[in-house]
C-alpha positions as CSV (number, residue, x, y, z in Angstrom):
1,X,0.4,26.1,169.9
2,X,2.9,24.2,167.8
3,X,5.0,27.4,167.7
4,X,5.1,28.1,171.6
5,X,6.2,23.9,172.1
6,X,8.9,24.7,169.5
7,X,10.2,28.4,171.2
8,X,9.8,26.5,174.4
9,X,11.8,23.6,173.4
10,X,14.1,26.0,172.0
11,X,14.6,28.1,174.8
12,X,14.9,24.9,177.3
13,X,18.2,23.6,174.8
14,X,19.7,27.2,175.3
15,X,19.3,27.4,178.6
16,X,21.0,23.6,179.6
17,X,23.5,24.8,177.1
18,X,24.4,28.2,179.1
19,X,25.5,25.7,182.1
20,X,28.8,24.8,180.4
21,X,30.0,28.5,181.4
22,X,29.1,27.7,185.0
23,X,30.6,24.1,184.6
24,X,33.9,25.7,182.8
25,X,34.2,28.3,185.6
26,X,33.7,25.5,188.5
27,X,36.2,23.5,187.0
28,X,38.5,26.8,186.7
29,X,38.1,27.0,190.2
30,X,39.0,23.4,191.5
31,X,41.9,23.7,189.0
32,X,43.1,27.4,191.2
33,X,42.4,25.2,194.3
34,X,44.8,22.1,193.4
35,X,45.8,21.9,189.9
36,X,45.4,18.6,188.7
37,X,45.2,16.7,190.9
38,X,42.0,17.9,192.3
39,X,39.2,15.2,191.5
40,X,36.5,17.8,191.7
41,X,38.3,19.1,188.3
42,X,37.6,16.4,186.1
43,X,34.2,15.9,187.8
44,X,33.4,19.8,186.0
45,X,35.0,19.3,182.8
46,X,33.0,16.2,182.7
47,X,29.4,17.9,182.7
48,X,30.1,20.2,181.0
49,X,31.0,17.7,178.4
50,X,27.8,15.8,179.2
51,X,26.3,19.7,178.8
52,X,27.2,19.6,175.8
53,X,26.5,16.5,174.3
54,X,22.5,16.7,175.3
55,X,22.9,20.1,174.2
56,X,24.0,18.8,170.7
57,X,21.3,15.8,170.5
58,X,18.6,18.1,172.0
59,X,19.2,20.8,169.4
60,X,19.2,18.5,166.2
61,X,15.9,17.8,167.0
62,X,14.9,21.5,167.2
63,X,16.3,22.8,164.4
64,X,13.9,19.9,162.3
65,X,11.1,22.4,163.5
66,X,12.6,25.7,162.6
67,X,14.2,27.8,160.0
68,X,18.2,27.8,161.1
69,X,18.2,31.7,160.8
70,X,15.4,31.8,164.0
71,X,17.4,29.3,165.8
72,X,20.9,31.1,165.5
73,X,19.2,34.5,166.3
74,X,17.7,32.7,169.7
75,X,20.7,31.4,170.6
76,X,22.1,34.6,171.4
77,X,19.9,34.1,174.5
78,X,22.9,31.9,175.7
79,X,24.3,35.4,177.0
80,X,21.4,36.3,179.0
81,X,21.5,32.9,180.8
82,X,25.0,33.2,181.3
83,X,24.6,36.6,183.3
84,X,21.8,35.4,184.9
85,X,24.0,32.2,186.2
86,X,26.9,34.5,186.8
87,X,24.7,36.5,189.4
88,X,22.9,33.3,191.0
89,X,25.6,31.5,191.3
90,X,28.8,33.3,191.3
91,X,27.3,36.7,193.2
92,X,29.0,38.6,190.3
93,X,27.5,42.1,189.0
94,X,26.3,43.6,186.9
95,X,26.7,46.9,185.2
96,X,25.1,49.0,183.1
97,X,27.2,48.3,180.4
98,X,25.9,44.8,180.9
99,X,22.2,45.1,180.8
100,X,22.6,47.6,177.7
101,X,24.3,44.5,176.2
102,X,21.3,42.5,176.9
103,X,18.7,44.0,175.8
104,X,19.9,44.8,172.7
105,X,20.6,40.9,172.6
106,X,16.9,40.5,173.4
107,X,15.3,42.7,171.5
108,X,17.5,41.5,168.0
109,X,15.8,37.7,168.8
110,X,12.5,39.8,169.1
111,X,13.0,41.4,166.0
112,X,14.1,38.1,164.1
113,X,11.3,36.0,165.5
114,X,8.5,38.3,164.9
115,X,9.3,38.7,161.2
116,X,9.4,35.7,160.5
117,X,6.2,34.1,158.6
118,X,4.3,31.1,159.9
119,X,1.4,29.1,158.3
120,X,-2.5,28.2,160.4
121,X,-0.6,25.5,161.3
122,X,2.7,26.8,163.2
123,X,5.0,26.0,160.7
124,X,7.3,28.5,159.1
125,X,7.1,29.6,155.5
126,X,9.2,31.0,153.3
């Protein structure tokens, strides 16, 4: 159970991570819409700082609870989230191209995470 609060907790710090790209590209768009000048500018630029600081205290205490190698390899999910914002928020597409991309994404943290070793009590070993 230990294991599926860490992946979880894991997953969650990825996934408020991925909203800088949708921060970065709101504040790309208030920047097209009046330079800067436009208030609405620094209002993006500063969540997505604010993204990034949680992101930075949140994952400090997930790494304590799981081999760095695991925790790179997820991280990767950050590209799934990003497509998935891209399409709910923006109305982009995508192509095949795209979803080939992610699922070889996805299946390489698959891969990672099930070799990797953990004792009765969900820690890792070596």
């Amino acid at each position: 159970m230990e294991k599926v609060k860490t992946y979880g907790l894991l997953h969650l710090c990825i996934m408020v991570f991925s909203f800088t790209g949708v921060f970065a590209k709101a504040a790309a768009n208030a920047y097209n819409a009046g330079g800067f000048t436009n208030p609405r500018l620094y209002i993006f630029v500063f969540a997505m700082l604010m993204v990034c600081v949680v992101y930075a205290l949140a994952w400090q205490i997930v790494i304590k609870n799981i081999s760095l190698h695991v925790a790179y390899a997820n991280r990767s999910v950050y590209l799934i989230w990003g497509q998935i914002w891209a399409v709910a928020i923006y109305s982009e597409h995508l192509n095949l191209k795209n979803i080939i991309g992610l699922i070889v994404v996805l299946l390489g943290v698959i891969i990672v995470t099930l070799n990797t070793n953990y004792d009765e009590e969900g820690r890792e070993t070596a």
